[in-house]
Structures are given as C-alpha cells and as structure tokens.
N, C-alpha and C positions, 0 to 999 in steps of 0.2 A: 940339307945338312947331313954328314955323316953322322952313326953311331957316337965314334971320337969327336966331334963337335958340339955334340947333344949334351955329349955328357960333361964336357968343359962348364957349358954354358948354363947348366944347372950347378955344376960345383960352382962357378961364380955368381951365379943366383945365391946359392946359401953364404958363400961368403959376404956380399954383398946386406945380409940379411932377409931374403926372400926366403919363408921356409911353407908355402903354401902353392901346392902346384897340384893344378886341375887336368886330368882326361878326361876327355869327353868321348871321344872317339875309339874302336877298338886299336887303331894303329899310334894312336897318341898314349896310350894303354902302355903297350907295347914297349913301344920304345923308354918311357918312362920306367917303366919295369925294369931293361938293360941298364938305364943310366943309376937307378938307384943300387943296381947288383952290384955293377962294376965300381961304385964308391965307395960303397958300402957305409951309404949316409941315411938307413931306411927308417930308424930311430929316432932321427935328426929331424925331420921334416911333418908336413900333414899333405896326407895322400886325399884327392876328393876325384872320384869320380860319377856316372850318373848310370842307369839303368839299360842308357841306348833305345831312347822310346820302346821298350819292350811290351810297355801299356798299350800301346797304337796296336799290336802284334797279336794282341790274344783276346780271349772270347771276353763279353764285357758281364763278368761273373766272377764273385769273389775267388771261387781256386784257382780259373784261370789267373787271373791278378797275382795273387799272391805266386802260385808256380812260377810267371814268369819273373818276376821280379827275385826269388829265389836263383831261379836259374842266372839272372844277369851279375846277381852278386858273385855267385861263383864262379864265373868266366870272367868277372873283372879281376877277380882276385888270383886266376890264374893268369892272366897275360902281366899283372904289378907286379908277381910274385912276393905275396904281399899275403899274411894271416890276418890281418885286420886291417880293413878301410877305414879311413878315419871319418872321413864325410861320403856320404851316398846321396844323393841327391835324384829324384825321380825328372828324368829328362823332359822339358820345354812344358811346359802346364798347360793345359788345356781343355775346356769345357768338356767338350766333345769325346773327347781321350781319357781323361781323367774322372769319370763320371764317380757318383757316388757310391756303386756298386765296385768299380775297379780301387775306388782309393781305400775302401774297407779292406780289400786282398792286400791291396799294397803296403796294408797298416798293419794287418796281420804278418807279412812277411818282414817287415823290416824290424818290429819287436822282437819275432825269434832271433833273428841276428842281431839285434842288439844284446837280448840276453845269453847267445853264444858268446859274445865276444867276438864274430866276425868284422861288424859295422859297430861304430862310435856313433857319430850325430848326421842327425838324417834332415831331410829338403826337399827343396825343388831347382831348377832352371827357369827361364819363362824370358820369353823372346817375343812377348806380345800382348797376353791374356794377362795384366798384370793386375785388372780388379778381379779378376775370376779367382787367381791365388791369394790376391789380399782378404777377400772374405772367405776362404776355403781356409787359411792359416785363423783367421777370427772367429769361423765358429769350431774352430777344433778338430776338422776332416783331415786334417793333413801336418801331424808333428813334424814342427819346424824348428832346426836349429840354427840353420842357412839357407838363406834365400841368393843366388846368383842370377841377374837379370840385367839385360840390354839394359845401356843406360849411358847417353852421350848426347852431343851440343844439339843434335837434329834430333834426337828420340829420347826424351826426359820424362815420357810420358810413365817408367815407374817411379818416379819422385812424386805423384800425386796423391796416391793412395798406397801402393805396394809398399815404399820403404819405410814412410811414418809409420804404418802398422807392423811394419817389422820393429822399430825401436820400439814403440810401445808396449811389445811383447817378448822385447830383448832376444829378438832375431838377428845374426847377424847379417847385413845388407850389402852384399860384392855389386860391382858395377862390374860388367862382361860386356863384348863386342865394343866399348869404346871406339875402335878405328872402323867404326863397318859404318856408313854414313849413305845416307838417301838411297833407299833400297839396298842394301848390303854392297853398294859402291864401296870397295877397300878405301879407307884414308887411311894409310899405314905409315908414310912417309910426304913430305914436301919437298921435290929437287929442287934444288939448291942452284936454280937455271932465272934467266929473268923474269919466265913465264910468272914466275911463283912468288918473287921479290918480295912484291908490295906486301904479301900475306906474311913472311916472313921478316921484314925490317923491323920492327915494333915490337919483336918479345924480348928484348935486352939481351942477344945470344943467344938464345936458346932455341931448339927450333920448334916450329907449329905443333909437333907430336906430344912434345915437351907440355906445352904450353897449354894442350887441351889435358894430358894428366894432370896437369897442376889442378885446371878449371875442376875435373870430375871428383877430384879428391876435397877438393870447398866446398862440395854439395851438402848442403842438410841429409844427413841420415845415411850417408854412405861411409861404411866403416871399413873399403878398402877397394881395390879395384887390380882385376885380370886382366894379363896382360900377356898376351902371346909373343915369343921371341925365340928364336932360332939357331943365334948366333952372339955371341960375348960383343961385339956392336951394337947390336941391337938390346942386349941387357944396357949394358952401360947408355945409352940415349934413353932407356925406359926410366933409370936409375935418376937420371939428370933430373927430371922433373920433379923428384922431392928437393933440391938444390935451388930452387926458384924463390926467392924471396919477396919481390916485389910483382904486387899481379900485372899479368899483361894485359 
C-alpha cells in the first residue's frame, strides 16, 4: 500500500471507531508516524509500540537493560513523531531474554519515562512464553498495564493462564497474530473459489476471517483484539465481524 493509502485506511479505522494502533516494527513505526502527521489525528488515537527486542541486544545487566530500553524509546518516538507513547510494551517475553537482572533495567527505564511524560502504560508482547509472563506480571517483575499475545483457534494456549491473570490484576488482554495459524502459516483471507466452499457456506454471509474475529472476541478475558490491515477492504471485512450476531 502506498503512503496515501495507509493513511486513508487509518482515517477510516478512526472513523469506524478503531482508535488503538500498534507498531511493532521500525517500518510500521514509520509509516504510522506519516499517517498520523498528515491527519493530524495524533490526539485522537493511543499510539503502542514495543522496545524491538532491544533486550535480546544488550549485555544481561541492569545498565545495559535499562540504556537500551531507553534508547528504543527514543527512536520509537522519533520515527511516530510522537512526544509521548501511549503504550510501550517490552517486545515477545521471554525467559531467557528477559532474565531477572534485564527486567530490573528495563523497570528502571521505563519509570524515568513514565515520570517524564514520554511513555503512559507499559507491558509486554509474548508469542509463546505466556506462563513465563503470567508469573513474571504475578510476582511484580514486570508492571503491567497491557499484555498483547498470540492468541487464535489453533494457539489458545494464552487463555490458560496468561489472560485470567491478566483480568485478575486488571491488565488489559489483546489477542495479536489471530490470522497466523499452524506455524505462522498466514490465514488472512479464504478465496472465495470452490476449493474453500465448504469452510465458508455456514457463517450466514460472512466470511471465515469474519467469523474467527467474532470467535476471538467471545473468549473469556480478552478485552479486544489486533488486527493488521492495509487497505479500507480490508478494514471494512475486519469491521464486519463485530456485525455477526448469530454464532457460527
């Protein structure tokens, strides 16, 4: 998609009521940045993005930790163009990366900026390790205000423990990757060919994409769900699935 498409599709996101959009990426950063320049809707919205494993990157020792997590803030916030992040979020959680000496750095950095005023509320991502974060948010290693984590018909494995302890402790719980299905096999769409038919006859209209947002969104303890789209088609077919009244 172009620039001018990006940014359509985000004006029609807010229109629509979408006012929560996530970079992960420095190029999703970026662009995100332009679209919110050239609306001039920066107000309007909650900006969230994440660290960019910067934890994986540096020595596993609080300054290191903290420096680089510093540093990541301020390069997100230069490619958003953006004086405060609304959600920051420490990218994909994990054991091994996240040890108890890196999450002290990373807790020490992300309080200075909260008491700047650069970062609002802080987190994590988590694409696997989701009891590693559920007891790391339990015993207090890691202030949580948002939890974003895989979470779809083939990999529900954070509904076990990761999102219950999230409400329990009035975190909020995103579902991400929804379309990424058995080993990050894309489900983004079902053509609409005969190969597909049978999966698709049975959602009353609507198509399969549809119809597994409707599912993700009835889960106990998910309080909303991410949803990548690129294009004002692709909003509105994301859009359709709160439209769904009767389960499929």
């Amino acid at each position: 998609a172009t620039p001018d498409e990006r940014a359509a599709t985000v004006q029609a996101a807010l229109e629509a009521g979408i006012t929560f959009f996530h970079a992960a990426y420095e190029r999703e950063a970026a662009s995100l940045g332009v679209s919110l320049q050239s609306l001039g809707i920066r107000e309007q919205v909650t900006v969230s993005t994440t660290d960019g494993d910067a934890l994986d990157r540096c020595p596993d020792t609080e300054d290191g930790a903290a420096q680089a997590v510093r540093g990541a803030i301020a390069r997100k916030r230069e490619l958003l163009g953006v004086d405060r992040i609304d959600v920051f979020l420490l990218y994909d959680f994990r054991p091994e990366v996240h040890t108890p000496t890196r999450l002290a750095g990373a807790r020490r950095a992300l309080d200075e900026a909260r008491e700047a005023g650069t970062i609002r509320y802080t987190g994590a991502t988590c694409y696997g390790a989701y009891d590693a974060l559920a007891e790391a948010i339990e015993g207090g290693f890691l202030p949580a205000d948002v939890v974003l984590a895989r979470f779809n018909y083939f990999d529900q494995a954070a509904g076990a423990h990761l999102f219950p302890a999230c409400r329990v402790r009035g975190v909020t719980a995103l579902a991400a990757q929804s379309f990424s299905w058995l080993g990050d096999v894309p489900f983004v769409r079902f053509p609409n060919t005969w190969r597909f038919r049978n999966l698709t006859k049975n959602f009353y209209g609507f198509t399969a994409a549809q119809a597994h947002l409707y599912w993700v969104l009835a889960q106990p303890n998910v309080d909303g769900v991410l949803v990548s789209m690129q294009t004002a088609g692709q909003l509105e077919e994301n859009i359709g699935a709160t439209r769904i009244t009767k389960t499929p």
